[in-house]
N, CA and C of each residue as an Amber inpcrd file, in Angstrom:
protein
   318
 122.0930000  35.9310000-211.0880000 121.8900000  36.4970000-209.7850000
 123.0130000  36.0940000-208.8530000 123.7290000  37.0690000-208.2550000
 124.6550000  36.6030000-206.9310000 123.5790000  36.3240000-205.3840000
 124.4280000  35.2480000-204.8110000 123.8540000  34.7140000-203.6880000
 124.6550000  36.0460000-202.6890000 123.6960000  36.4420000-201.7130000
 123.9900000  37.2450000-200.9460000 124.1380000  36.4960000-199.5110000
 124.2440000  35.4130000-199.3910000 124.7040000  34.6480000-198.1240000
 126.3870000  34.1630000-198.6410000 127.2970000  34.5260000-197.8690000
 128.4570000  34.0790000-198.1880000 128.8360000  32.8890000-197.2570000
 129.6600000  32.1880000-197.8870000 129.8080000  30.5320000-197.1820000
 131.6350000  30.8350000-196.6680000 130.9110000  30.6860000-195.3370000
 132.5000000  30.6930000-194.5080000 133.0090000  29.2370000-194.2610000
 134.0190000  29.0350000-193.8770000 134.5130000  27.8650000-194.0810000
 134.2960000  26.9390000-192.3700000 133.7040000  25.6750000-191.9960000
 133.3020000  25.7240000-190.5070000 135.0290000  25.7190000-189.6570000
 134.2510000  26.7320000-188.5770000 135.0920000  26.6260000-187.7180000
 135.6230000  25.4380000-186.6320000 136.6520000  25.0980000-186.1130000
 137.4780000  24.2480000-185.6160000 137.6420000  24.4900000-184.4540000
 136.5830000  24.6230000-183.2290000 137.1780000  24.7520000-182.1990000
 137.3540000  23.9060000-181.0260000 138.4050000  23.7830000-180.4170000
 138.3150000  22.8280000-179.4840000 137.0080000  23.1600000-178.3540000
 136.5040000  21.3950000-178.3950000 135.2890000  21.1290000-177.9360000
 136.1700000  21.5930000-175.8640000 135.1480000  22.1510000-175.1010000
 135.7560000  22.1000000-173.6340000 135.0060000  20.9450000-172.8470000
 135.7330000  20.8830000-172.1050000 135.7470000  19.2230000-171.6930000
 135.0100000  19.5840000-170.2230000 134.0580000  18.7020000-170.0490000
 132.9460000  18.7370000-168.8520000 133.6210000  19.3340000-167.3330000
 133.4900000  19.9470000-166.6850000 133.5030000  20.1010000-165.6450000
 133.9510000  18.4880000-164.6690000 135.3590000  18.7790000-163.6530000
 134.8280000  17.6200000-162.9800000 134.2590000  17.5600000-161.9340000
 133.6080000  16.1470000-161.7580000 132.8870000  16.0350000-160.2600000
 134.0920000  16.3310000-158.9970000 133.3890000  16.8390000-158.2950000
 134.4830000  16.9260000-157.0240000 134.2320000  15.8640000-155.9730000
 132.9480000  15.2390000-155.7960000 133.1860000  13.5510000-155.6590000
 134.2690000  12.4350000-156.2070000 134.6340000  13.4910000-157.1290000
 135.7690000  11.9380000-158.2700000 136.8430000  12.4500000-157.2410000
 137.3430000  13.5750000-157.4840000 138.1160000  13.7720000-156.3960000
 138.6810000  13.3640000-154.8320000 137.6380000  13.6100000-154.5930000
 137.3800000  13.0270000-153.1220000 137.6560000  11.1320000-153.1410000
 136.9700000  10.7830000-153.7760000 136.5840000   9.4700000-154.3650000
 138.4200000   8.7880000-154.6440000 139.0720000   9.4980000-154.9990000
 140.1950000   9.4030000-155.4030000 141.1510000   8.8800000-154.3100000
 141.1880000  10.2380000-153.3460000 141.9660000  11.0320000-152.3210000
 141.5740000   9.5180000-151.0130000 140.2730000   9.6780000-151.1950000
 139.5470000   8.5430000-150.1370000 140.0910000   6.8050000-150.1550000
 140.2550000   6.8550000-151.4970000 140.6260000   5.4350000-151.6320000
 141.7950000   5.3390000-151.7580000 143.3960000   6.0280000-151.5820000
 144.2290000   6.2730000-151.2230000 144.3440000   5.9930000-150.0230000
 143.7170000   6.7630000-148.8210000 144.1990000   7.3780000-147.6460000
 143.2400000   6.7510000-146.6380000 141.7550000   6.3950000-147.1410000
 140.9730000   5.8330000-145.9290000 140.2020000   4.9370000-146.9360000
 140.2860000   4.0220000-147.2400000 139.4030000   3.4120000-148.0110000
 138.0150000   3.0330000-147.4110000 137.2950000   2.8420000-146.3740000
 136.0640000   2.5140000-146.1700000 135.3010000   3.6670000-146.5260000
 135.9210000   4.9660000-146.3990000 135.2090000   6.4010000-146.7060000
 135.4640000   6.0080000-148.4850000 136.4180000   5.7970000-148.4630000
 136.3270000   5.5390000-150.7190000 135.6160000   4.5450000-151.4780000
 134.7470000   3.3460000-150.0420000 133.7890000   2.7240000-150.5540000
 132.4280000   3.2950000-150.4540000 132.3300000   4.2340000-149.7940000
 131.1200000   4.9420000-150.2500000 131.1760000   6.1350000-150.8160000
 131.8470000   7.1610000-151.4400000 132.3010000   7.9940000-151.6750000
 132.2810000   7.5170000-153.6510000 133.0760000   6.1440000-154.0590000
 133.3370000   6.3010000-155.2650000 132.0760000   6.0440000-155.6700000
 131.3290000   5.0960000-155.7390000 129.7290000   4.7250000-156.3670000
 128.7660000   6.2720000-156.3290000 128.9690000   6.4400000-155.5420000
 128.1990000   7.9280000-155.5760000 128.4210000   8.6770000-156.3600000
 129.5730000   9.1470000-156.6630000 130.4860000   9.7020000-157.4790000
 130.2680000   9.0640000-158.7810000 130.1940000   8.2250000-159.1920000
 129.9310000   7.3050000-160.6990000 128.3870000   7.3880000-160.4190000
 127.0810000   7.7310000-160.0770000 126.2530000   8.5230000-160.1210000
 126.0260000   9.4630000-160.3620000 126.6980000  10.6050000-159.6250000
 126.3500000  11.5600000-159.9510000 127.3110000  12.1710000-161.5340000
 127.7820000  11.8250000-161.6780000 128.7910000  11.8230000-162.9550000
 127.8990000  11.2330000-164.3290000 127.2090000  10.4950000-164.1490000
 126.3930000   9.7390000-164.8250000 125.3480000  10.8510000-165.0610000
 124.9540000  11.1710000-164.1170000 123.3470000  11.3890000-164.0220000
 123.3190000  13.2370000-164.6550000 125.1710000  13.9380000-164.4100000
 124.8490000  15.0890000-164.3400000 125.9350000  15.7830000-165.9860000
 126.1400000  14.5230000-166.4760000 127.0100000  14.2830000-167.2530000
 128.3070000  15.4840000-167.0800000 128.8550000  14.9580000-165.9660000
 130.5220000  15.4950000-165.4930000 131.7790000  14.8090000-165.9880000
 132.7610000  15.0120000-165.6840000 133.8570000  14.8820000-166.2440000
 134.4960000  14.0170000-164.7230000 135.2320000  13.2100000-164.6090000
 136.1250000  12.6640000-163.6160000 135.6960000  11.3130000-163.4420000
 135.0070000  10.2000000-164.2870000 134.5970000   9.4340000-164.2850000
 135.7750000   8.1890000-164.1680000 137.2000000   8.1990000-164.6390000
 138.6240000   7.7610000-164.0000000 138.8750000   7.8640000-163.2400000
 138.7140000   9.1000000-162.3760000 139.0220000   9.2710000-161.0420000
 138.1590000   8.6580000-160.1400000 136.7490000   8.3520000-160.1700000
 135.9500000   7.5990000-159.7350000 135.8130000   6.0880000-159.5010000
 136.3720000   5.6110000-160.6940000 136.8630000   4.5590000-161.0150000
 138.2180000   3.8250000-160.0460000 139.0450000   4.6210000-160.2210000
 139.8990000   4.4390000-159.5820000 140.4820000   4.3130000-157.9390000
 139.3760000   5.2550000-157.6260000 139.2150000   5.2620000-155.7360000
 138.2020000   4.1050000-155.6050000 137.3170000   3.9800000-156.1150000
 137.1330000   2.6510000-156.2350000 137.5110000   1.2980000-155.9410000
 138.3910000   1.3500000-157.0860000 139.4440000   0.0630000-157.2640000
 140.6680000   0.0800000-156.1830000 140.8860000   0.9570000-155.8220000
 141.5580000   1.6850000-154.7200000 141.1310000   0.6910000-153.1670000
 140.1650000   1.4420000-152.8410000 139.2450000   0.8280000-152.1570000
 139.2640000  -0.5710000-151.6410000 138.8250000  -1.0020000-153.2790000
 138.8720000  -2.2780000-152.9040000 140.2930000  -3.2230000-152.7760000
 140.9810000  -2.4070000-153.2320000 142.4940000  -3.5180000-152.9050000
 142.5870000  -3.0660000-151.0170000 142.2520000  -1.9890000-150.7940000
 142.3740000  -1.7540000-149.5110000 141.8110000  -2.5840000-148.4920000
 140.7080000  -2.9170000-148.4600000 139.4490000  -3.9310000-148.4070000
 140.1770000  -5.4110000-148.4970000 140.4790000  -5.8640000-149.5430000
 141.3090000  -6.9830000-149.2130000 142.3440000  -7.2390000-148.3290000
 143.1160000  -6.2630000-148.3570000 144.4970000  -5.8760000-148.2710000
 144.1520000  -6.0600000-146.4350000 143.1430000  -5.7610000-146.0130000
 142.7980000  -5.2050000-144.6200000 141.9100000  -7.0370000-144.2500000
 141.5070000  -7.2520000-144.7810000 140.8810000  -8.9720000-144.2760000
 142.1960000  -9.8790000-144.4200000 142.8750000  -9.6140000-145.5580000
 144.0570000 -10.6390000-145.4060000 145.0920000 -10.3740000-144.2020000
 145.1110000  -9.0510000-144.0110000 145.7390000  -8.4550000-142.6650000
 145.0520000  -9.3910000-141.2250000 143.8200000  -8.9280000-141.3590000
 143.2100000  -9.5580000-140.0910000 143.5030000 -11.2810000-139.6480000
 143.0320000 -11.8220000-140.8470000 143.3450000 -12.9910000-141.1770000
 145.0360000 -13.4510000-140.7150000 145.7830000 -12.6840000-141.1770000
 146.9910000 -13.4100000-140.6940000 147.1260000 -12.5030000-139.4600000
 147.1400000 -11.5590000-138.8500000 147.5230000 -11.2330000-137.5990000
 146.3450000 -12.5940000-136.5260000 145.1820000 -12.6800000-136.6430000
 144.8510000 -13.3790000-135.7100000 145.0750000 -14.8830000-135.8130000
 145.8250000 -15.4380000-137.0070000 146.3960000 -16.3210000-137.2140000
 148.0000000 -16.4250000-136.4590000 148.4470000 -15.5520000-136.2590000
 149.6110000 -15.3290000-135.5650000 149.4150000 -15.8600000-134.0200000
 148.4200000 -14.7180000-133.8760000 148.0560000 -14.6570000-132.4010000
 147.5870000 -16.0090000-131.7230000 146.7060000 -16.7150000-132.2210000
 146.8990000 -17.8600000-132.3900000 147.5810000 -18.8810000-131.9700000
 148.3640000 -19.2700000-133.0060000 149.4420000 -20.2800000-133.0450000
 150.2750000 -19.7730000-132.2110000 150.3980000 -18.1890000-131.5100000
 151.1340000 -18.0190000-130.2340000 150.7170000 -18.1430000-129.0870000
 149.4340000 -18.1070000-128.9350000 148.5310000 -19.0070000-127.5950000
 148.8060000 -20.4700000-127.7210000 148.7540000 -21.0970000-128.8440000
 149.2020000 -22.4490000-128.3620000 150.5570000 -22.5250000-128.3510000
 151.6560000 -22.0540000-128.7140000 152.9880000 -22.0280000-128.2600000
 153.1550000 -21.8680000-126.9610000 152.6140000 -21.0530000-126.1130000
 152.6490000 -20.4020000-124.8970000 152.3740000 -21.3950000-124.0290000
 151.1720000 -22.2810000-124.6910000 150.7620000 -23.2370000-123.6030000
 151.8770000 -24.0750000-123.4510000 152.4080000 -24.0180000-124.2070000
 153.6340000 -25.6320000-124.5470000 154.8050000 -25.5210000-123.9050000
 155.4660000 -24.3760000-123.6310000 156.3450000 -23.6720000-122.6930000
 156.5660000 -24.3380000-121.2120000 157.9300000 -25.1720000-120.9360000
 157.9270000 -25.1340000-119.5220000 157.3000000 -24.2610000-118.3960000
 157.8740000 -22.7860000-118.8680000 156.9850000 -21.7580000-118.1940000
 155.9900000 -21.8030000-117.7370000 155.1600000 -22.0140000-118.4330000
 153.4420000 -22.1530000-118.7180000 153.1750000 -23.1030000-117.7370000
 153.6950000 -24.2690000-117.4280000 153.5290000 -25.3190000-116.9320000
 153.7250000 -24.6280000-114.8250000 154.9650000 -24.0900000-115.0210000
 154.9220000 -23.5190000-113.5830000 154.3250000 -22.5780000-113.5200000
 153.5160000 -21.9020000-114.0210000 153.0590000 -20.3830000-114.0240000
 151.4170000 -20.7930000-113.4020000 151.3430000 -22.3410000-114.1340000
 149.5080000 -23.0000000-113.8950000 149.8550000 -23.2680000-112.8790000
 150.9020000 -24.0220000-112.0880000 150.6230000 -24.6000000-110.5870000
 151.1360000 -23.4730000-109.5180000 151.3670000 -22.6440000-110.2480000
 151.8420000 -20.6110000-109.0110000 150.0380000 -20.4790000-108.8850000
 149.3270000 -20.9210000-110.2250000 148.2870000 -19.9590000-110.2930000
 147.2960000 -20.6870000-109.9250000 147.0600000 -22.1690000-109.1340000
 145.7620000 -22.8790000-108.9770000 146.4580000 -23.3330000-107.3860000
């Protein structure tokens, strides 16, 4: 008896790759350019990516990490500018200047 089902050989096709989140995006762009918006922006984004199984989960990642160097980058800023400011109030006091400027001013 011949088999009347014929055996094709499986096909090879490239698998297409998830859709991306447009949060990763954003998430990206954010932690570049404004990072406090890319600290809430990337976690969300690695949610909904998770939850909706999307594609941009690097890019999420990355505004992120983004973010957070920004975040540092911005306390160590503060930190030494009011450290400046500072040690230039007590310079100021120390100033001959300073000294005639208190007895103009009492």
């Amino acid at each position: 008896m011949s088999d009347t089902h014929t055996q094709y050989p499986p096909q090879n096709y490239p698998q297409q790759a998830a859709p991306t989140e447009g949060l990763a995006i954003a998430a990206l762009i954010t932690g570049l350019l404004f990072w406090p918006a890319g600290l809430i922006i990337s976690p969300i984004a690695l949610s909904r990516i998770k939850r909706n199984n999307t594609g941009g989960r690097g890019m999420a990642i990355a505004g992120l990490i983004l973010s957070i160097v920004g975040l540092v980058c911005g306390i160590i800023a503060a930190i030494f500018f009011f450290t400046v400011i500072q040690a230039g109030i007590q310079n100021a006091e120390t100033l001959p200047a300073a000294a005639t400027l208190n007895s103009l001013v009492l």
